[in-house]
NUVOBA-313779 format. One record per residue (C-alpha): residue number from 1; x, y, z; residue in three letters. Coordinates in steps of 0.001 Angstrom, whole numbers, plus 524288, in hexadecimal, padded with zeros to 5 digits. Example, Ala and Ser with C-alpha at 12.3 -4.5 7.8 and 13.67 -1.06 7.14 Angstrom:
2
PT   i    px    py    pz  aa
PT   1 8300C 7EE6C 81E78 ALA
PT   2 83566 7FBDC 81BE4 SER
END
This chain:
135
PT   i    px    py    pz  aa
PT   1 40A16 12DD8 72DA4 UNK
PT   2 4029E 12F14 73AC8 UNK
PT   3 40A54 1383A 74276 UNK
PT   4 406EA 1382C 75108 UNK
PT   5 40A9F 145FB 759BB UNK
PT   6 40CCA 1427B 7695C UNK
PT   7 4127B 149DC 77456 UNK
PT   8 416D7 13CF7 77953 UNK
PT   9 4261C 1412C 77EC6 UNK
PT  10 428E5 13023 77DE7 UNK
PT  11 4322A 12FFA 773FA UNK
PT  12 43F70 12A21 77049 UNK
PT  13 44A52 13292 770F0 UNK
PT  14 44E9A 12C98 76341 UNK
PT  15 4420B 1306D 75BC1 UNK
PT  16 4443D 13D61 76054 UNK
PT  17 4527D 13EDE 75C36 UNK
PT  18 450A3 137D0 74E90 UNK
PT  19 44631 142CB 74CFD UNK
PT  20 44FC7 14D55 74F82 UNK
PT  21 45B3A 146C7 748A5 UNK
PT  22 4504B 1450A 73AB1 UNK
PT  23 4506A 15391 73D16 UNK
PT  24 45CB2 15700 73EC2 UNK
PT  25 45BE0 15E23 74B90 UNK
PT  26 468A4 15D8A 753ED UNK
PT  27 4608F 15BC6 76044 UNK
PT  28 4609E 14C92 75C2C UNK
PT  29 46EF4 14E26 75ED2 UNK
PT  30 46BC6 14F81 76F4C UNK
PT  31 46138 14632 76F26 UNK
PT  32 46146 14622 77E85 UNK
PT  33 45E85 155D0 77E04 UNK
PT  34 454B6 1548F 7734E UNK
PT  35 44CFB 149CB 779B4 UNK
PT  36 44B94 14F68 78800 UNK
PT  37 44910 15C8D 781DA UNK
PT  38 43E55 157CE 7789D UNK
PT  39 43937 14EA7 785F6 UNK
PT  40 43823 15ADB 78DB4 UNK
PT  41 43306 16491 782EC UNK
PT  42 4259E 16AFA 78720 UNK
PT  43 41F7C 1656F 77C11 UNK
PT  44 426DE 15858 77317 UNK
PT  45 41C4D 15301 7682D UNK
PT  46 41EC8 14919 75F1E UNK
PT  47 41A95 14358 7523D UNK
PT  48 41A3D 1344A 74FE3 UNK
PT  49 41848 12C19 744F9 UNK
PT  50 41614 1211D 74BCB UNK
PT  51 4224D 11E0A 75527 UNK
PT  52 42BF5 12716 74C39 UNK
PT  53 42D0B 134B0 7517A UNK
PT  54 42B5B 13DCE 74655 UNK
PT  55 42BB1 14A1F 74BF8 UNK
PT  56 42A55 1533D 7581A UNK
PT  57 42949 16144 75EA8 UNK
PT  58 42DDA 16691 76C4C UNK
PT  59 429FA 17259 77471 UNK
PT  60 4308A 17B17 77F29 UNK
PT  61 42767 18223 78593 UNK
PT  62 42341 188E1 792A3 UNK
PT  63 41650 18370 79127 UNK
PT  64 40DB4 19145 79255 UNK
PT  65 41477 19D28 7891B UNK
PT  66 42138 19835 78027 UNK
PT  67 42440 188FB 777CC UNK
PT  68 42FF8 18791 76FF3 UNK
PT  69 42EBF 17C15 76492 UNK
PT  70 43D20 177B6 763D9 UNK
PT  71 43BF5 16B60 75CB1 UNK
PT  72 431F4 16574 751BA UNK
PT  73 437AC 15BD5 74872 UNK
PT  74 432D2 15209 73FEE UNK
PT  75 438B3 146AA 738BB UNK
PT  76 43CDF 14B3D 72D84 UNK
PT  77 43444 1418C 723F9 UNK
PT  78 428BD 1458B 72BE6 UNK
PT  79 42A65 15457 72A7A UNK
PT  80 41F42 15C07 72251 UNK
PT  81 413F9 152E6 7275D UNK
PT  82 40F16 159E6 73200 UNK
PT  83 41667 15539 73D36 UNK
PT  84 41C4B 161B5 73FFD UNK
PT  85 41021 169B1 73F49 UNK
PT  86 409B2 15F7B 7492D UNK
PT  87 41455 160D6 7532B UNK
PT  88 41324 16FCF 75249 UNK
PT  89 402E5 16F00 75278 UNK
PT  90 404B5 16768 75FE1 UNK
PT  91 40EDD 17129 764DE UNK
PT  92 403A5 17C3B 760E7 UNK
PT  93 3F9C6 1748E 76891 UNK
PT  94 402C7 174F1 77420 UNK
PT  95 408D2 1831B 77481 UNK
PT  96 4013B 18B78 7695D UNK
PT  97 3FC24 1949F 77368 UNK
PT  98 409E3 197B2 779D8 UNK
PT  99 40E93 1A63A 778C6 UNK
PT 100 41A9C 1A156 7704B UNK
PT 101 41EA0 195E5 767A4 UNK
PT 102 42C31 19547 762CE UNK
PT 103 43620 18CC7 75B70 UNK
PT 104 44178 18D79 75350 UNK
PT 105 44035 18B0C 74482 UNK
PT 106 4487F 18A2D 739A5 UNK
PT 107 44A16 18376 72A85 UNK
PT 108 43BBB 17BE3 726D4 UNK
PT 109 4376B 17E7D 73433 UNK
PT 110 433DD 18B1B 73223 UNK
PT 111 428F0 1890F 72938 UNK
PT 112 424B7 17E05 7326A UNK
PT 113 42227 187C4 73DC3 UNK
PT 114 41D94 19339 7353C UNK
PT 115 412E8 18ABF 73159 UNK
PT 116 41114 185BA 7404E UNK
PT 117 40E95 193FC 7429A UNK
PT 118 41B42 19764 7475A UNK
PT 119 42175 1A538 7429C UNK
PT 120 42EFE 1AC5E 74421 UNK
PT 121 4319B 1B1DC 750A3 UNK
PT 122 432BF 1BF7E 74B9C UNK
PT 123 440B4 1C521 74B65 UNK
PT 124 444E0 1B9BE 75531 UNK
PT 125 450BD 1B162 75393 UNK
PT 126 451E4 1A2FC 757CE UNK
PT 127 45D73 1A2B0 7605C UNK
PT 128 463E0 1965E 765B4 UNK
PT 129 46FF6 18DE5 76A1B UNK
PT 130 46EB7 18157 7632D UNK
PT 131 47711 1763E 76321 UNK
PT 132 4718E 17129 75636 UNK
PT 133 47436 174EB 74749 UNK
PT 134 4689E 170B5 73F25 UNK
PT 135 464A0 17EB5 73F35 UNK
END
């Protein structure tokens, strides 16, 4: 396996919903959202193995103090080799010195980001309005 990690934004629409859709994550169900959301992220990178697109990450961010890490997936039979960790060490690269890194976790994830240096939020609550239900 020789993954490759770009920040290349040229990619089909339909690698990036299969991705989501191997995942289970409802955003594959408004592909047009998902796509021009991911295409206008502050960050997008992505792992290849060769032309198949096994996984990726997205930032918000304002660039100077705050960056939000809403999405990293990878294909399922790809998980636990890395990939993940990658994405997030290029993210670090990127915004490690801002004043505040944040995501939402939940389920396996958890460990994932604990081990990315990530920590609870103190006595915070995630609060949202979500559309989906894989949570």
């Amino acid at each position: 396996m020789n993954i490759n990690i770009s920040e290349n934004r040229d990619i089909e629409k339909e690698k990036i919903i299969a991705l989501y859709e191997a995942n289970g994550w409802s955003a594959s169900k408004e592909p047009e959202e998902l796509y021009e959301g991911l295409m206008h992220s502050h960050s997008l990178i992505t792992a290849w193995d060769d032309k198949k697109l096994v996984g990726l990450g997205s930032a918000i961010s304002d660039g100077h103090l705050v960056v939000y890490y809403p999405h990293l997936l990878v294909l399922p039979e790809y998980q636990g080799k890395g990939i993940g960790r990658i994405i997030m060490e290029k993210m670090q690269e990127k915004y490690g010195a801002l004043h505040m890194q944040m995501l939402v976790a939940d389920g396996k994830a958890v460990d994932f980001y604990e081990n990315a240096g990530f920590e609870r939020a103190g006595e915070t609550q995630a609060m949202w309005i979500y559309k989906g239900n894989e949570h």
